[in-house]
C-alpha positions in Angstrom: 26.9 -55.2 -82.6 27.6 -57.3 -79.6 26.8 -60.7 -78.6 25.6 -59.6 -75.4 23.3 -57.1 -77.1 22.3 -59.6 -79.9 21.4 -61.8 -77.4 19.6 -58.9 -75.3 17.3 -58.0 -77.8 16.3 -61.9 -79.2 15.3 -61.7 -75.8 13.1 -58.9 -76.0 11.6 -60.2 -79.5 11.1 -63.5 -78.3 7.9 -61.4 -76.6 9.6 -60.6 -72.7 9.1 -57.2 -71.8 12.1 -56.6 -68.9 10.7 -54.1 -66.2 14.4 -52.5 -66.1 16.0 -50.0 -68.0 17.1 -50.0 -72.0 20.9 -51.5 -72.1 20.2 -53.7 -69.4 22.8 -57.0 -68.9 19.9 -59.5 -67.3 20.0 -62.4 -69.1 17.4 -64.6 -70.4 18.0 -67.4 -67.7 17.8 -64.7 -65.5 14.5 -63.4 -67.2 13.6 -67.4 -67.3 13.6 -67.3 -63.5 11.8 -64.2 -62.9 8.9 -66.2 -64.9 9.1 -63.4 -67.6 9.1 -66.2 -70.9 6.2 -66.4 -73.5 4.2 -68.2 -71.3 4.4 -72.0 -71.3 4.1 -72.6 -67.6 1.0 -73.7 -66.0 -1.0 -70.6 -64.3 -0.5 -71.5 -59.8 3.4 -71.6 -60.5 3.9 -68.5 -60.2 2.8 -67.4 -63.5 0.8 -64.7 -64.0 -1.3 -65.1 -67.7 -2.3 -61.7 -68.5 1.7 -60.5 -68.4 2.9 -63.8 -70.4 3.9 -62.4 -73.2 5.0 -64.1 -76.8 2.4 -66.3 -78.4 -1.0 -66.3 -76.7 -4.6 -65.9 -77.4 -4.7 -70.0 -78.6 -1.9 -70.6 -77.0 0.3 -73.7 -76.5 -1.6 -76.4 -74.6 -5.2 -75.0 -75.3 -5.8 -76.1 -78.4 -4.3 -79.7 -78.8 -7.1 -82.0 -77.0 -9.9 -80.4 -78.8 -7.3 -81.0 -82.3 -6.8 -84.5 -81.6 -10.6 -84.6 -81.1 -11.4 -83.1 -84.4 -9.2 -83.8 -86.4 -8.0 -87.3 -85.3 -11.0 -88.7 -84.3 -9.3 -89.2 -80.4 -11.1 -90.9 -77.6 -10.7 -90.4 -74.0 -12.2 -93.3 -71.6 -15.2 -91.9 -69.9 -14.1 -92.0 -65.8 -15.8 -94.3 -63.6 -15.5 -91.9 -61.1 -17.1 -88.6 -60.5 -14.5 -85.8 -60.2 -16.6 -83.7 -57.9 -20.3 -83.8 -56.7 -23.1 -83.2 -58.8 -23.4 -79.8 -59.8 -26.5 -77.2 -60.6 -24.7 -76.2 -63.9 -21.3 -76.9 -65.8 -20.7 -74.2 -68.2 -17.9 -75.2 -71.1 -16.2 -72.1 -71.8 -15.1 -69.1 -69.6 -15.8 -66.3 -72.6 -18.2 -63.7 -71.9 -21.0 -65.8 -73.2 -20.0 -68.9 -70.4 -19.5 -66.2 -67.6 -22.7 -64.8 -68.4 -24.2 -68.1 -68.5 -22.9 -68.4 -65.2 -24.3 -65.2 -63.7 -28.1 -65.7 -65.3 -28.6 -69.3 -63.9 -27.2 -68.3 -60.7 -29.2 -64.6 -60.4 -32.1 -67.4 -61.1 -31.5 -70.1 -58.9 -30.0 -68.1 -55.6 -26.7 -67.9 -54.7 -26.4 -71.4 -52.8 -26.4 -72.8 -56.5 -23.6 -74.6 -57.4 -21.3 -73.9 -60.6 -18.7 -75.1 -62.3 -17.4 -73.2 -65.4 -14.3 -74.8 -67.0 -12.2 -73.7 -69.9 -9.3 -74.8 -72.0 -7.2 -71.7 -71.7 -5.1 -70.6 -68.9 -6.8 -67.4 -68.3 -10.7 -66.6 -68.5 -12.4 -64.4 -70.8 -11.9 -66.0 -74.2 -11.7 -63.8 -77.0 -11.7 -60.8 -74.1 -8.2 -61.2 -73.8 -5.8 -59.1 -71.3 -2.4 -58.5 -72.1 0.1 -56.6 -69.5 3.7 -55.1 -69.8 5.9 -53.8 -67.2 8.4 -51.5 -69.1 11.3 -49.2 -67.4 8.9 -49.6 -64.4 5.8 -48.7 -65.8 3.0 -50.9 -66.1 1.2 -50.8 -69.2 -2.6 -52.7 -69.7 -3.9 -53.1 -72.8 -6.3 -55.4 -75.0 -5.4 -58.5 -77.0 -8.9 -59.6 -78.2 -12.6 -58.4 -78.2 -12.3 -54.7 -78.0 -15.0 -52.7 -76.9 -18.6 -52.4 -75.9 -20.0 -50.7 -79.4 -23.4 -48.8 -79.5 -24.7 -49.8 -75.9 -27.4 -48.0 -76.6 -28.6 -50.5 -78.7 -28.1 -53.4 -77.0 -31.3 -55.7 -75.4 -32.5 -55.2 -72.1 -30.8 -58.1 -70.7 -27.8 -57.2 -72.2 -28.0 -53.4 -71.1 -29.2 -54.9 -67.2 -26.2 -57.4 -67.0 -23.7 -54.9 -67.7 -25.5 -52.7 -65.0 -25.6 -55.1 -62.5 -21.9 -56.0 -62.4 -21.3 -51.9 -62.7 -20.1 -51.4 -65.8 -21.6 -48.2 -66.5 -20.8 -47.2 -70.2 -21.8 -43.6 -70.1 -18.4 -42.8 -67.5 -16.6 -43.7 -71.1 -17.6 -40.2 -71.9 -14.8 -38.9 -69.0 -12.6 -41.9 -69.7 -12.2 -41.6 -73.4 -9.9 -38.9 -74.3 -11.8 -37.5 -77.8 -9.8 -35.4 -78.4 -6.5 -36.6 -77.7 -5.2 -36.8 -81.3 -6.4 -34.0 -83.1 -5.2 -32.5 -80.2 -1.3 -33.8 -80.7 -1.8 -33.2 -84.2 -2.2 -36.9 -85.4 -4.2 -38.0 -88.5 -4.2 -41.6 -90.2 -1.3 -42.6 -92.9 -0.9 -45.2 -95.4 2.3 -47.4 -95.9 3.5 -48.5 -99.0 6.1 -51.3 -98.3 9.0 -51.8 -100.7 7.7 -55.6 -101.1 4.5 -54.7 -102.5 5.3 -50.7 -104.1 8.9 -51.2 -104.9 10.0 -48.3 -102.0 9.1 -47.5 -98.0 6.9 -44.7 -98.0 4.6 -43.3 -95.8 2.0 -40.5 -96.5 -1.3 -39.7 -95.5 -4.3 -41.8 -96.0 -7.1 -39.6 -97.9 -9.6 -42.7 -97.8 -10.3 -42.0 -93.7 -11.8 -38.2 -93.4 -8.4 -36.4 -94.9 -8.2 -33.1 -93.8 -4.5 -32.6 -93.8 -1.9 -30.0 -94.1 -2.8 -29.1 -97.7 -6.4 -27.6 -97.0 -7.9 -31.6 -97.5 -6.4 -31.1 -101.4 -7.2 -34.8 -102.2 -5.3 -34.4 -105.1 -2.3 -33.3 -103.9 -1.6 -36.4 -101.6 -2.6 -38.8 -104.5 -0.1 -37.7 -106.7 2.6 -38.3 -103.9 1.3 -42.4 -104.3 3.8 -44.4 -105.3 1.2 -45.6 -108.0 1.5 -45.2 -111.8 0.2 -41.7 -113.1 -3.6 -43.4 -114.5 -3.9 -45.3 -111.3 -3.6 -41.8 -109.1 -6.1 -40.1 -112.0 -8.3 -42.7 -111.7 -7.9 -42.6 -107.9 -8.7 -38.9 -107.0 -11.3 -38.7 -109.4 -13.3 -41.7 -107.7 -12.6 -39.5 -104.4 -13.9 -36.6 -105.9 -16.6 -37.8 -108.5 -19.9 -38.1 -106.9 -21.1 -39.5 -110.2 -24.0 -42.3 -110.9 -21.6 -45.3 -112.5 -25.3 -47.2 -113.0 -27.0 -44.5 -114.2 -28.8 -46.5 -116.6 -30.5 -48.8 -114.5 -33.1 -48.8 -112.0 -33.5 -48.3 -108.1 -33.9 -51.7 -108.1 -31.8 -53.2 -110.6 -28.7 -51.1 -108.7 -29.5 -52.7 -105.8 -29.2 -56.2 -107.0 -26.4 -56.0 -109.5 -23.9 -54.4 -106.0 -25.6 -57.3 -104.3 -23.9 -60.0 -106.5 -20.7 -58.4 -107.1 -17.9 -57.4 -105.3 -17.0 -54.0 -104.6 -13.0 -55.0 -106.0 -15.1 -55.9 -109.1 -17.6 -53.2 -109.2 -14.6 -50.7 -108.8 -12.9 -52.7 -112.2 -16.0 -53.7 -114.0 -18.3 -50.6 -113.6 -16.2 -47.3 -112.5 -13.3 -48.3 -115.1 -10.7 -48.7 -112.2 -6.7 -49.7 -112.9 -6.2 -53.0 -111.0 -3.9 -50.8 -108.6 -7.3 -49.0 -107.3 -9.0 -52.1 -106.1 -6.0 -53.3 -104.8 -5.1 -50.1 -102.6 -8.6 -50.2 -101.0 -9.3 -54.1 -100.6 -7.8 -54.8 -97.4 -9.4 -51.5 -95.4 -12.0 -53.6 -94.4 -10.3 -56.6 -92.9 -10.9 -55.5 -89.7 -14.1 -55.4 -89.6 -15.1 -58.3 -91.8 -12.0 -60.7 -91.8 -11.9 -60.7 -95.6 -11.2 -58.2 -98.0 -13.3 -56.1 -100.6 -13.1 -59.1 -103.1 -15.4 -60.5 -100.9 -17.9 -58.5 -99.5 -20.6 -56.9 -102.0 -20.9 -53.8 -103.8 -23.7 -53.4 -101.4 -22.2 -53.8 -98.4 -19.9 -50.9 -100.0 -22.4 -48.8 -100.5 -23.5 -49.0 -96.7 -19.9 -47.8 -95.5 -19.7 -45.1 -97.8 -16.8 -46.1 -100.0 -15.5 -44.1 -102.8 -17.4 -44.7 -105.7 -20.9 -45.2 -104.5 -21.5 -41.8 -103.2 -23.5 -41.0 -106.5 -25.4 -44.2 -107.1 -28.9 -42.4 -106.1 -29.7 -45.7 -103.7 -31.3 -43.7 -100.3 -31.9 -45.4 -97.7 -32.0 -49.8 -97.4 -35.3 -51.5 -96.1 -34.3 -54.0 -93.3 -31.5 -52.2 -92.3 -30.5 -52.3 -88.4 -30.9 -49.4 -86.6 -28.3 -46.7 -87.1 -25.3 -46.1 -84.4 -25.1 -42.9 -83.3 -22.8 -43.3 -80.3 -19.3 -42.6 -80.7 -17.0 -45.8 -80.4 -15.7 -44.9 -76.7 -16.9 -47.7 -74.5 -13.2 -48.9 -73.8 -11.5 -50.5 -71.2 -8.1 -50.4 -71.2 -8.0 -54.2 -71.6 -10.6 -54.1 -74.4 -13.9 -56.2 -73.2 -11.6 -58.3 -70.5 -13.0 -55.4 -67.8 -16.2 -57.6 -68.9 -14.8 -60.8 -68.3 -13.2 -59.4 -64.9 -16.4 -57.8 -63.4 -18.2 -60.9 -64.0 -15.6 -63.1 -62.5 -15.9 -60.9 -59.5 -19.2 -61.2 -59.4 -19.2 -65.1 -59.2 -16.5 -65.2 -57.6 -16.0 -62.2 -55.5 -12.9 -63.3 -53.4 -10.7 -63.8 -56.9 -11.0 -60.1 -58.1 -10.9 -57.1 -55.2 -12.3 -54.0 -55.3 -15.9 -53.0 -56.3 -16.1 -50.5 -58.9 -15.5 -50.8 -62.5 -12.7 -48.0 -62.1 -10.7 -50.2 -60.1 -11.3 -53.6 -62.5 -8.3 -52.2 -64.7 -5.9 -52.2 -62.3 -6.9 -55.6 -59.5 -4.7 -58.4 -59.5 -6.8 -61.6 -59.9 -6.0 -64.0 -57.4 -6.0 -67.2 -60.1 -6.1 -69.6 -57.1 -9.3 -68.8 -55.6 -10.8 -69.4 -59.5 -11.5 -73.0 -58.3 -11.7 -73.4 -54.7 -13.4 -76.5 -53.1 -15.5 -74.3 -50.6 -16.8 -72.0 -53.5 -20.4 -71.9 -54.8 -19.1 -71.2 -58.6 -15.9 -72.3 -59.4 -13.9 -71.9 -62.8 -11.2 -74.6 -63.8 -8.8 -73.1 -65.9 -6.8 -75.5 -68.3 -9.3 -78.3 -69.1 -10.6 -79.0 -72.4 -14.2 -80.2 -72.5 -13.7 -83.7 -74.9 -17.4 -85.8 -73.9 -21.0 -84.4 -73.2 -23.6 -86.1 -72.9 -27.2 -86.9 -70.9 -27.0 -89.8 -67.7 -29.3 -91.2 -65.4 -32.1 -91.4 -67.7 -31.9 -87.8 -68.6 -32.2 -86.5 -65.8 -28.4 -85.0 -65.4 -25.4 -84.1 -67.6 -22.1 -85.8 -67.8 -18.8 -83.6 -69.1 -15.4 -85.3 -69.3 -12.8 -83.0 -70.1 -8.8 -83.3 -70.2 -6.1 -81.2 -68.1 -2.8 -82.5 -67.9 -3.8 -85.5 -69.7 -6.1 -87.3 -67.4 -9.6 -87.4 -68.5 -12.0 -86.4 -65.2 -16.2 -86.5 -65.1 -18.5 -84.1 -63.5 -22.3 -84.3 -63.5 -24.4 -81.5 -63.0 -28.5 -80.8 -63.6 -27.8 -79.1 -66.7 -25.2 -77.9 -69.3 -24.6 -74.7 -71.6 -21.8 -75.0 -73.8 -20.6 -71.5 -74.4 -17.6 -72.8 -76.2 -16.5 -73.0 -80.3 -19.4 -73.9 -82.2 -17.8 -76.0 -84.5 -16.9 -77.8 -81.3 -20.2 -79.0 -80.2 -20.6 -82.1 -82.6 -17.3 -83.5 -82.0 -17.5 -83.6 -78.0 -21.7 -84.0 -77.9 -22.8 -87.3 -80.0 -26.0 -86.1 -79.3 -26.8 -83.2 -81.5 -28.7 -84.7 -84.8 -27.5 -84.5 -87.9 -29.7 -81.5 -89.3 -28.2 -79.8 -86.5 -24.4 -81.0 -87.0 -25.1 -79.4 -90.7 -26.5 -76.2 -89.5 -23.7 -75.6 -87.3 -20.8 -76.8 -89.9 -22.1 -74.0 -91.9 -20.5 -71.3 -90.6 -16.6 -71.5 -89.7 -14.7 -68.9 -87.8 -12.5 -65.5 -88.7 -9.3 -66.3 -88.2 -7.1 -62.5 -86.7 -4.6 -62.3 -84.6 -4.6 -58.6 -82.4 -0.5 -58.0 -81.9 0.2 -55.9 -79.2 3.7 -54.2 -79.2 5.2 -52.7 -76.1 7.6 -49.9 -77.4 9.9 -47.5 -74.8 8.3 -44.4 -76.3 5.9 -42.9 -79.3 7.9 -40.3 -80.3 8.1 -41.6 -84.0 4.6 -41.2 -84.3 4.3 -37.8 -83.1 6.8 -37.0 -85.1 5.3 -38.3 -88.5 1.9 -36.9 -87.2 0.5 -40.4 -87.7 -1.7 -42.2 -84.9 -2.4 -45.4 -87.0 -1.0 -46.2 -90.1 -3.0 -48.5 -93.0 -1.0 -51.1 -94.8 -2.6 -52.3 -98.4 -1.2 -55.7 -99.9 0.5 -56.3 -96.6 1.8 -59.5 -95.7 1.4 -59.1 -92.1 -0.1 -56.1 -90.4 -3.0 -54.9 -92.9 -3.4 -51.9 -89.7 -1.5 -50.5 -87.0 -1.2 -47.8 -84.5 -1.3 -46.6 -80.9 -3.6 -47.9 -78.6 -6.8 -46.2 -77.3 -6.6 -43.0 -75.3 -8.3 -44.5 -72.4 -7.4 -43.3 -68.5 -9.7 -44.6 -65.7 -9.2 -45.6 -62.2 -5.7 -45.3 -61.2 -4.5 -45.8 -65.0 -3.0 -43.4 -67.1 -2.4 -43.8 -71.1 0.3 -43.0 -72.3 -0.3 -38.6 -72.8 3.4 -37.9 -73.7 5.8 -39.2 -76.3 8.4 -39.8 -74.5 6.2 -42.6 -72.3 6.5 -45.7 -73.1 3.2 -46.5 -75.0 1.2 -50.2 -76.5 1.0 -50.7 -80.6 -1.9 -52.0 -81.5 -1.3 -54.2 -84.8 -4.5 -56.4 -86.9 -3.4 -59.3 -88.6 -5.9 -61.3 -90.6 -5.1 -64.2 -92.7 -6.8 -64.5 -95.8 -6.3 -65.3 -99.9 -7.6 -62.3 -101.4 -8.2 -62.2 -105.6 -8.7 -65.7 -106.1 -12.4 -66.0 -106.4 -12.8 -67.4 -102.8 -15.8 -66.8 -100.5 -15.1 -65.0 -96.9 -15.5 -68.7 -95.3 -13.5 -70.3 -98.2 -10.8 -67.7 -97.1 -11.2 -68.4 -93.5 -10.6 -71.8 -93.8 -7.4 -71.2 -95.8 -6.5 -68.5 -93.4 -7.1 -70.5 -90.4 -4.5 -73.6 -92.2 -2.2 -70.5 -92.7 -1.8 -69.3 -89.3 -1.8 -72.7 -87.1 1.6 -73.6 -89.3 2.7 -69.4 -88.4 6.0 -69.9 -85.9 6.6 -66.4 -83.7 9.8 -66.2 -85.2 7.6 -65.1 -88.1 5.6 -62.8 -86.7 8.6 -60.9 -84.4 10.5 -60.6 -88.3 7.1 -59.0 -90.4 6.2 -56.2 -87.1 10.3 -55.4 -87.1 10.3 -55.0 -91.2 6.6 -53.2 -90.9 7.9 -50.5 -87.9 11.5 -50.0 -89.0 9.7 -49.4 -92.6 7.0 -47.1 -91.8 8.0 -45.2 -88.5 12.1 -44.8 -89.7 11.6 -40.8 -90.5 10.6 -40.5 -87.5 13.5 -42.0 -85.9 11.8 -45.4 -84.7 14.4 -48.2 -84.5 13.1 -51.7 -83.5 15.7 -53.4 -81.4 16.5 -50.2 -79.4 12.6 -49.0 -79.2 10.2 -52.4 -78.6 10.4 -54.0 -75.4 8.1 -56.7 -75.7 5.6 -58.2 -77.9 2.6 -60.4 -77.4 0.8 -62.3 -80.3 -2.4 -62.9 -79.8 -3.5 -65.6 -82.4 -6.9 -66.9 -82.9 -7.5 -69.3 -85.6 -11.1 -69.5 -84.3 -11.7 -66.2 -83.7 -14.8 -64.2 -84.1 -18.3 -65.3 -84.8 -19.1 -65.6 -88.3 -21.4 -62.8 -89.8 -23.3 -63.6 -93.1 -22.8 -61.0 -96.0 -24.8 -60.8 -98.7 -22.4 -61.2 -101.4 -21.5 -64.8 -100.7 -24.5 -65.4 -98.4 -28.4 -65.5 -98.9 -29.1 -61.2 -98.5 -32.4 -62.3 -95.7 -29.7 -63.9 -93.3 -29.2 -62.6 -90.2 -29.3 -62.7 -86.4 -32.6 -64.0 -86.6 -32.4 -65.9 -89.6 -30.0 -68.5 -91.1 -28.4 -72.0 -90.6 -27.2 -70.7 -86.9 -30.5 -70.8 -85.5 -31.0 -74.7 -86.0 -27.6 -74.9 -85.2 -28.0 -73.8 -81.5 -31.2 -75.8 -80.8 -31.7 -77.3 -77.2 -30.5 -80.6 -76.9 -32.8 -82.1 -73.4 -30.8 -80.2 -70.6 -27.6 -79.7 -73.1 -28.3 -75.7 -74.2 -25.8 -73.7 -76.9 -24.4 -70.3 -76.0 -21.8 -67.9 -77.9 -21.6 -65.7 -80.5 -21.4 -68.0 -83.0 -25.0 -69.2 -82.4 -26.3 -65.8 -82.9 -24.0 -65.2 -86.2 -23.1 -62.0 -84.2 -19.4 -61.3 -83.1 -19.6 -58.6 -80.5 -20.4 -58.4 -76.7 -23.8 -58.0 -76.8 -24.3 -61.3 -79.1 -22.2 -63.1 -76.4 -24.6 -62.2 -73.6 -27.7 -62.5 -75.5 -26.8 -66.0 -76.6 -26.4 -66.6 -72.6 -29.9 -65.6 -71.6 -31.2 -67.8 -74.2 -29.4 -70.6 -73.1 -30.1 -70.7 -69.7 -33.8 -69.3 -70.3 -34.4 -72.5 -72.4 -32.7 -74.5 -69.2 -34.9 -73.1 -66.6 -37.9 -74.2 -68.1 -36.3 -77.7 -68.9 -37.8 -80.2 -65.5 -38.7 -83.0 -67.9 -36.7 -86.2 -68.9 -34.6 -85.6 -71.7 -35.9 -86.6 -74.8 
């Protein structure tokens, strides 16, 4: 190989996504000075954050105040100065939970209120994280955080009025959402056994999501192609096709509580007899959901998703249990919940995001320097990291010091909602007691990372018949696969394999089999992934695609154009379990409500504080927050 082309494609892994064709000879001072690098320059110089590519989500320079604060014990000198004049409301944290914070206190108080909403990131949203490539001169959108709206039709009626008041209208997903679009092009799900942890590359089809493959759905007959020894694959398909009663000696009752204290891993070991390579092939297909694998989630909770082995077990149905979902999971944008993020922006701040229609959210440039005009009745200050809150003039007001660029500034406002980490709200708010400071250090959390992967086409996959591929005992990608089928506005997915297309990758970082709780794991995970380097990350997604998508003629440094880790060591909210948790915890009970108490005219608002990582809990938490603020007139005390 040449130097020239060894250099080309470090360029391309190093996360830049050229918009020019394969082969080309534009170097990477060239792509330097098109602003095309991983994204280290500040956001007004020309940079525009959703297209940085490399590492993001917690990216350089967001996260190093609030360490210092933490972890160090830093102190900034509280300003003498006000930065600004006294605001109606400072919001800490531009996630959906501070925009929607935002948009209730201003939908209260009339549009002449004033606003400030700041945020230690150089884009808004949070979590709801955009990414962007332009590739051979097609511009591809897709999501590198929270992902989608699920089960609407549950949500409260604030939640279900503020997405209908900034027009996001959920039941349009229908005509968005292409179905169909797999089954269609013949794509089902595989499994990939890596060499590292199976001794050879193989991919097959994965009987554990709804097989109904070429061989008439003959479970069997794909088992025995698992590179697994021969009791492991008898063991295997007859837990996939034995609807038997492994407890059949106990009671309702007694079932009940003995997959309530263990594991399903164990249950599969202890009570269905399994080989250690069982357990270990189906831990990890939970880790997307949960952040840990089935080592540390009940029997129970098992039993609830249907896994094999607990079919038989004669349980019915669970008292207490949350409505069912009966919607199918649709309710995409393009970017994932971003569109969220962007039609509130709009709404606040109508002159930053144009157009009016959620249709034409996915494709409007944002205009990052009217975020935080002087003239504007909200603003949002991108780049600052909240470090001191706490109650002045008797009371009556709210000071926030925060850091950007390393000078410490101070803005008062009437009151505060801090819509920011949870874990957060002790170190930068002396005020919050110490039975609160305990409730809220209870919880800790999921570290992921979402990896999105900009390839030149997806013809690998259609040849393979694979849309998304599981990984079990992986060291990096425990999931991956092609990105939603999702067309709206003037935005068109990628229909055709020969289009160049997004991978969607999961990462989660965890210490599974080593008799750790989910939050023990999440701690270690977290440790794990601030000390990851990209360099590590571009080398496991080259092994993991040049492994699992090579019979399909998929070759890395020819076939990605860019890539995009987004890495959140404080990811998503943390939800109790009842395997490592007390089983009556939930959103309306457990350490997280005394954790988000009202502290004078100082209110808490994410999704941590209602132990509930998705959209809705993000909103909810909002119109709590400011609820509890616009009945707060008196003195604080």
């Amino acid at each position: 190989m040449s130097e020239r082309l060894r250099i080309s494609r470090r360029d391309f892994l190093n996360g830049i996504a050229l918009g020019v064709a394969a082969g080309s000879t534009l170097s990477p001072l060239e792509a330097m000075a098109r602003s095309l690098t991983n994204g280290t320059a500040p956001v007004g110089d020309g940079v525009y954050p959703p297209a940085l590519t490399g590492m993001r989500g917690n990216h350089p320079g967001s996260f190093e105040v609030s360490h210092a604060l933490s972890w160090a014990g830093a102190k900034w000198p509280l300003p003498e100065r006000q930065t600004d004049r006294t605001y109606d409301l400072v919001v800490v944290g531009a996630g959906i939970s501070g925009l929607s914070a935002a948009y209730f206190y201003r939908q209260h108080a009339g549009r002449d209120a004033r606003i400030l909403v700041i945020d230690n990131h150089d884009d808004f949203g949070g979590h709801a994280k955009r990414n962007e490539f332009e590739v051979d001169r097609q511009k591809l959108i897709c999501y590198g955080g929270s992902q989608s709206i699920d089960a609407p039709g549950n949500y409260s009626a604030q939640s279900k009025k503020l997405l209908e008041d900034i027009s996001v209208h959920t039941e349009r997903f229908y005509d968005y959402f292409d179905q169909d679009f797999f089954s269609r092009k013949g794509l089902g799900r595989g499994i990939w056994f890596s060499r590292e942890a199976y001794g050879e590359d193989r991919l097959l089809p994965n009987v554990m999501r709804g097989y109904d493959g070429d061989a008439g759905g003959d479970v069997a007959a794909v088992v025995n192609t698992y590179p697994l020894p021969k009791p492991a694959r008898e063991a295997l398909i007859g837990l996939m096709t034995d609807s038997r009663d492994w407890l059949s000696g106990l009671s309702r009752d007694a079932k009940i509580e003995l997959l309530r204290r263990t594991s399903y891993s164990g249950f599969l070991r202890k009570h269905a007899g399994m080989p250690p390579e069982v357990p270990a092939l189906l831990r990890d297909a939970v880790k997307g959901l949960w952040g840990v694998g089935w080592d540390a989630l009940s029997a129970l909770e098992a039993y609830r998703a249907g896994m094999p082995g607990t079919l038989g077990l004669g349980i019915g149905e669970l008292a207490g249990e949350p409505p069912g979902r009966n919607e199918p999971y649709i309710f995409h944008f393009p970017d994932g919940n971003a569109g969220i993020a962007r039609a509130l922006v709009r709404q606040l701040v109508p002159e930053a995001v144009p157009g009016r229609s959620m249709e034409d959210l996915v494709t409007a440039r944002v205009d990052y320097a009217s975020l935080d005009r002087s003239s504007a009745r909200v603003r949002i200050r991108l780049n600052s990291t909240a470090v001191d809150v706490r109650h002045a003039e008797a009371g009556s007001t709210v000071d926030v010091t925060y850091v950007r660029n390393g000078e410490a500034y101070r803005v008062r406002a009437k009151h505060a909602v801090l819509a920011c980490y949870n874990n957060m709200v002790p170190h930068i708010c002396s005020e919050v007691p110490e039975a609160q400071k305990e409730a809220i250090a209870y919880a800790t959390k999921v570290p992921l990372v979402y990896l999105s992967i900009a390839v030149r086409n997806w013809r690998a996959f259609e040849k393979l018949g694979f849309h998304s591929i599981y990984v079990p005992k992986a060291d990096l990608m425990h999931s991956f696969g092609l990105d939603f089928p999702v067309s709206m506005g003037d935005y068109r997915h990628a229909s055709e394999p020969d289009q160049a297309a997004v991978i969607h990758g999961s990462y989660v970082p965890a210490l599974p089999d080593e008799g750790l709780s989910a939050r023990e794991q999440h701690i270690a995970g977290r440790r794990r992934l601030f000390e990851m380097t990209f360099d590590e990350f571009e080398r496991g997604i080259v092994r993991q695609l040049d492994g699992a998508l090579a019979a399909g003629g998929f070759d890395a440094e020819r076939d990605i154009a860019g890539i995009t880790v987004n890495r959140w060591p404080h990811g998503y909210a943390y939800e109790y379990n009842d395997y490592s948790d007390p089983p009556d915890w939930g959103r309306e009970e457990g350490p997280h409500v005394r954790g988000r108490a009202r502290i004078g005219r100082i209110s808490i608002a994410n999704s941590d504080a209602e132990a509930y990582a998705y959209v809705d809990g993000a909103i909810d938490a909002a119109h709590r927050a400011v609820s509890e603020q616009l009945v707060t007139g008196s003195p604080y005390g």
